[in-house]
N, C-alpha and C positions, 0 to 999 in steps of 0.2 A: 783799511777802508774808512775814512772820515764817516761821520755820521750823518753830513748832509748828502752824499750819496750814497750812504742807507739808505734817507728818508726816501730817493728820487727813485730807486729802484723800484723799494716796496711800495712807493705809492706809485707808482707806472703799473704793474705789475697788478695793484689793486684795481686802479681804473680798469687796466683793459678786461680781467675777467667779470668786472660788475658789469660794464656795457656788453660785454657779448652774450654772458648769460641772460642778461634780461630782453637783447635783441633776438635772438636764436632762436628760441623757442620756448613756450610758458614751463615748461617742464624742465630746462633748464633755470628757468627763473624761481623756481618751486625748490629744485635741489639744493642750490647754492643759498638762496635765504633759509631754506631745511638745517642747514648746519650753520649759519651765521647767526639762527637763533639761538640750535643748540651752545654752539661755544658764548655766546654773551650770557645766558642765560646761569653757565657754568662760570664763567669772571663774577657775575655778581655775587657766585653761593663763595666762592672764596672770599669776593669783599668783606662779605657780610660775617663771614668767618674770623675775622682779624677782629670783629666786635663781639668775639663771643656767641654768636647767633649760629647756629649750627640748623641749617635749612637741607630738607630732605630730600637730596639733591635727585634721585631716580624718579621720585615722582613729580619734582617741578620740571624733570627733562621731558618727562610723558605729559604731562599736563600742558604745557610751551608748544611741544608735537602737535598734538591733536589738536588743539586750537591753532595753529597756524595750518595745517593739513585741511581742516574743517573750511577756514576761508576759501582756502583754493577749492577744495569739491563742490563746494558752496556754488559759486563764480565762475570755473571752466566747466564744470560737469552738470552745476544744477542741482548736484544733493545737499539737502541741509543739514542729514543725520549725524555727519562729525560733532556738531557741538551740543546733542545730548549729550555725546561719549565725551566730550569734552568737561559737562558740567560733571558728571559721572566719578569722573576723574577727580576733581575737584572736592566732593566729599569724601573720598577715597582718601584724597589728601588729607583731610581735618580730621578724618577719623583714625588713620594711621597715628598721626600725633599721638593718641592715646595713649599707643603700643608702644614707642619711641622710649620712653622710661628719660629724655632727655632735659635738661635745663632749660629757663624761658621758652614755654613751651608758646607763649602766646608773640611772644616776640619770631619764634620759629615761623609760624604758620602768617602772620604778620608781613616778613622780609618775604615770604615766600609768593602770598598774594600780590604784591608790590614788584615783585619782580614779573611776572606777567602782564601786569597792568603797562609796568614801565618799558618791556622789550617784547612781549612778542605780539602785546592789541596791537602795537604800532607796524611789525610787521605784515598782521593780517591785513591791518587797515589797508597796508601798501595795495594789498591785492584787488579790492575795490576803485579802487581810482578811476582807474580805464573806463569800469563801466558804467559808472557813475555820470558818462560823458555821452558815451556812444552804446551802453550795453554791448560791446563788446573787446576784446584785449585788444590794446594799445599800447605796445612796449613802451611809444615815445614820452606817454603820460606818466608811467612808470617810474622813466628817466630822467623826466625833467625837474624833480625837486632834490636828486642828488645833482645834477646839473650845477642847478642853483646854490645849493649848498656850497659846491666845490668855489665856485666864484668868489661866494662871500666872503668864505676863511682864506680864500689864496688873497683877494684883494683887499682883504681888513691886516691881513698877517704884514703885507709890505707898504702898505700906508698906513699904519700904526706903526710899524716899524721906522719909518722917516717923520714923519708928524705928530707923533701920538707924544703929546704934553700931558692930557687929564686920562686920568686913571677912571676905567670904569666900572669895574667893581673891585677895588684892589685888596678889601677883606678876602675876597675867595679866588682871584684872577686878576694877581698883579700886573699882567703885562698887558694886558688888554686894555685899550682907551676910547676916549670917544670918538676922536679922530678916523683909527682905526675902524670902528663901528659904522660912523657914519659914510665914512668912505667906499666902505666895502657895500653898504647896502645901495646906496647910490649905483655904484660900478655891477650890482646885482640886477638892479628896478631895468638900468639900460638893456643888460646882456636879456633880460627877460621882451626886454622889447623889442629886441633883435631877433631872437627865437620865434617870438609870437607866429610870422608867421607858417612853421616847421609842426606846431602842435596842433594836429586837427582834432575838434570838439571844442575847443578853448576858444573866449573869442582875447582880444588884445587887452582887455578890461581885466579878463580873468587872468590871464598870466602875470599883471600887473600887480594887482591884489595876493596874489599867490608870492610874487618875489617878497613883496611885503611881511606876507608871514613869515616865509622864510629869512628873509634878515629879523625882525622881534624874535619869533619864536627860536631860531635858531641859536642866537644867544643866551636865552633861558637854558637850552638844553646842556648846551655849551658848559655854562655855570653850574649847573645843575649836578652836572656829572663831574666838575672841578669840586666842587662841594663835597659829595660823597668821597671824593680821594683826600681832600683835605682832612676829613672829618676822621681818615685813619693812617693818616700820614702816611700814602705812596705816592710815587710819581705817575707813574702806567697803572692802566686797571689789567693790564697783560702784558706777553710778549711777543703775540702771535705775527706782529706786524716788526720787524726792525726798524727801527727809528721812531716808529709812530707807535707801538704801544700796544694795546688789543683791542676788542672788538669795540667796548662801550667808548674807547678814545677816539676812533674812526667814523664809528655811529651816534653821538650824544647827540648832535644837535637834529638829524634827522629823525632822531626817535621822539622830538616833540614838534619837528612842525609837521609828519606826516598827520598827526591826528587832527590840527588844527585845520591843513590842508582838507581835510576830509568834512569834518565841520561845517566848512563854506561851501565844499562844493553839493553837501547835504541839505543844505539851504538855499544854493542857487538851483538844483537840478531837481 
């Protein structure tokens, strides 16, 4: 089997359980980012491992939980107690260190905060969105920033692919140009104005703004996470997906424009 239908499989297969889970039911959308946190959260303690950094993997697995758990009780249920146990956990963490008898221990505890920061605010963030709009869940607000996501990277991929002359950041993401960049977020800003009117709370201004992030920001995360593989020579940050990689290869670029996402709509609502 060729490797472009690898990719087509596993990304079919990706689409359709993210949109069903997040359409179905919130508890469905609780489960499946439940374990999408855990497994990314598990790809970076190995990244971080190839540098030596040896990060405490059970407690940044419960620390990741409980603050992603915490959002949701938060938000569907209304309790806000998860993220004591959340911070709880958190000195749990620092103080374990101690016990650890392990090497950099500051760089341990270091990669370890950073990994929360970088994978799973972003997924708590996710769960605020909806309400942020309507106070109350909204699959479709959910969905529409991997929506847009999707857009960008399929329509930067094939018009960078035919057009793309200038290299856009070819230190860390040789292939990628400005071409490609520009094209895709154009082809993003539309489809967002096309959706516009599908997302209710949002008015046409906001979704506009919003594809916006999502083409800048998305590129950041894009690099970002091209950076850190560069920076320990691998290709995949996984294998969990064939063709495409693992979790933080599938998710980089959403893991920073939900925050931004969140940001504005912090500031408009």
């Amino acid at each position: 089997m060729s490797n472009f239908v690898k990719r087509a499989i596993s990304g079919l297969f990706f689409v359709v359980i993210l949109t069903g889970c997040i359409f179905l039911h919130p508890l469905c959308f609780f489960v499946l980012f439940f374990i999408i946190n855990i497994l990314g959260l598990r790809e970076f303690s190995m990244m971080a491992r190839r540098m030596n950094v040896d990060i405490n993997l059970p407690m940044l697995l419960i620390c990741g939980s409980i603050l992603f758990t915490a959002g949701f009780l938060h938000k569907y249920l209304g309790n806000r107690d998860g993220y004591l146990y959340f911070f709880i956990a958190t000195f749990v963490l620092s103080i374990w260190e101690l016990y650890r008898k392990k090497g950099n221990s500051f760089q341990n505890l270091s990669f370890s905060y950073y990994g929360l920061l970088y994978l799973s605010l972003p997924f708590t963030l996710l769960i605020y969105l909806p309400y942020m709009t309507n106070d109350e869940w909204r699959p479709e607000i959910i969905f529409f920033p991997f929506l847009l996501v999707w857009f960008n990277d399929t329509f930067a991929f094939l018009l960078g692919s035919q057009f793309g002359r200038h290299k856009l950041f070819p230190r860390i993401s040789p292939k990628k140009s400005w071409e490609g960049a520009i094209g895709g977020g154009i082809c993003t800003i539309l489809a967002a104005l096309f959706i516009a009117p599908y997302i209710e709370g949002l008015t046409i201004y906001n979704n506009m703004v919003i594809a916006a992030i999502v083409v800048v920001f998305g590129i950041f995360g894009d690099l970002l996470e091209s950076m850190f593989k560069r920076s320990i020579e691998i290709k995949d940050s996984g294998n969990i997906m064939p063709g495409h990689g693992g979790i933080l290869d599938r998710f980089d670029a959403v893991l920073f424009v939900i925050p931004a996402i969140f940001v504005y709509l912090e500031f408009v609502y």
